[in-house]
C-alpha positions as CSV (number, residue, x, y, z in Angstrom):
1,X,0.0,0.0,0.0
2,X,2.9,2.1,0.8
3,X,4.2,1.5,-2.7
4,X,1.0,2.8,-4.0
5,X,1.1,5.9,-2.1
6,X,4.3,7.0,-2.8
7,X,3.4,6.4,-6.8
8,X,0.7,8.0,-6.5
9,X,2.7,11.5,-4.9
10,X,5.6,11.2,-7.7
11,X,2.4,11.1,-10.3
12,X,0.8,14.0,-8.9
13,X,4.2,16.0,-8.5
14,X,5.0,15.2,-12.4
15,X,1.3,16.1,-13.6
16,X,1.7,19.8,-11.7
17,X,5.7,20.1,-12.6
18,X,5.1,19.5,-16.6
19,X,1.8,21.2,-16.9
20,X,2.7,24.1,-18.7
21,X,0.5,26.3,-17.5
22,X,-2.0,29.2,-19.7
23,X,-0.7,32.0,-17.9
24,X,2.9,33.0,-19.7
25,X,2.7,34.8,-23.2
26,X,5.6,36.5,-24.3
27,X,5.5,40.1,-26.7
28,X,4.5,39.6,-30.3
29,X,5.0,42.0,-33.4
30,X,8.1,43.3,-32.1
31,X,10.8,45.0,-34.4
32,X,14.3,47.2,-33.5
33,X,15.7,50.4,-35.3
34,X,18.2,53.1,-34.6
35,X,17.3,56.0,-32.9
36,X,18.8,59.2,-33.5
37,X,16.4,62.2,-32.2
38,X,18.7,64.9,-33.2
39,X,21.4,67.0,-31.7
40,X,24.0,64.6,-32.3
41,X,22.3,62.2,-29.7
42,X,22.3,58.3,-30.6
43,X,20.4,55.1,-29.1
44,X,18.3,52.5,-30.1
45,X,14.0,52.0,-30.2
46,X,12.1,48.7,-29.9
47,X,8.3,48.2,-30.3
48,X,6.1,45.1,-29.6
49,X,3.0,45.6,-31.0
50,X,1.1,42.6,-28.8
51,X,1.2,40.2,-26.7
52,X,1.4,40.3,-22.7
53,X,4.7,39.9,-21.9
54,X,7.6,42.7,-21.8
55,X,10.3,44.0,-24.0
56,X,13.4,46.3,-23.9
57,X,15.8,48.2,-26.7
58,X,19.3,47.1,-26.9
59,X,22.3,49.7,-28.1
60,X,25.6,47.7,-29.3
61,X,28.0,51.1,-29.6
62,X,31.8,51.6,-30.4
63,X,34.0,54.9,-30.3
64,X,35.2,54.2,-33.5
65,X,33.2,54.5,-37.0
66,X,34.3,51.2,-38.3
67,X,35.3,49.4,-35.1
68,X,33.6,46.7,-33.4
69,X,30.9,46.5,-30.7
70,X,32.8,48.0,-27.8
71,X,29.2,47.3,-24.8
72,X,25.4,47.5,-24.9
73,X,23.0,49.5,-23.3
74,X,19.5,48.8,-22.3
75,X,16.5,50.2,-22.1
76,X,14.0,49.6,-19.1
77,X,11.6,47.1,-19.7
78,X,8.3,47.9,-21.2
79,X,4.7,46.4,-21.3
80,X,4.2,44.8,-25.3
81,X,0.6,46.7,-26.9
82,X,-0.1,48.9,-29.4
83,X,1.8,52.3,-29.2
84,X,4.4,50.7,-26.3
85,X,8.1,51.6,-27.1
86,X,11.4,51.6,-25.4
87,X,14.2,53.8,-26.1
88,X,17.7,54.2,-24.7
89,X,20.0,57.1,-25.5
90,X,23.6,56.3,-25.5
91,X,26.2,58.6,-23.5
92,X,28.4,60.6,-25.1
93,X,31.2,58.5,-24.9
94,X,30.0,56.2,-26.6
95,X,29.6,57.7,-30.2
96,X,28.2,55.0,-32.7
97,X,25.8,52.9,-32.3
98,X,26.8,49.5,-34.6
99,X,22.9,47.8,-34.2
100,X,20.1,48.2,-32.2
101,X,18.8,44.7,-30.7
102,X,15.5,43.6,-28.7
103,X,14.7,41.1,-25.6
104,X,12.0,39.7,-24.6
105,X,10.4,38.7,-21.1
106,X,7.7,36.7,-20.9
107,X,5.2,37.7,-18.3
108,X,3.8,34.3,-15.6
């Protein structure tokens, strides 16, 4: 009977651990792009246009016109839905930005 039980509890635990669950959704629509507002000022601009989850700009930048990706800057983290962007300005010192990049966070 013991033997049962214990089946029984591993069963249970495995039906609740692989169950995936309805809740999680992660941002859909989304797209990246350079952002340069004016004034010499240079960053990066993400949108997701649906979805539940959240989503935040990347900035790869180097010093150099033709080096390579010298760090990345982030945006915060914004809600996915129509008309939802995040932006993020580089600083000065860093003077080019090489690509602009998104990520994605589902929400549980």
């Amino acid at each position: 009977m013991r033997k049962v039980a214990i089946a029984l509890a591993v069963a249970a635990g495995m039906a609740v651990v692989t169950y995936p669950g309805p809740a999680s959704a992660t941002p859909i629509g989304c797209s990246a792009f350079l952002y340069r507002p004016g004034s010499g000022a240079e960053g990066a601009a993400a949108r997701c246009t649906g979805g539940t989850g959240e989503f935040r700009a990347l900035a790869l930048y180097t010093n150099e016109p033709g080096g390579g990706p010298k760090g990345t800057y982030y945006s915060a983290w914004e809600r996915a839905g129509v008309g939802s962007r995040a932006i993020v300005l580089c600083p000065p010192g860093a003077k080019y930005v090489k690509s602009a990049k998104y990520e994605l966070r589902p929400v549980w």
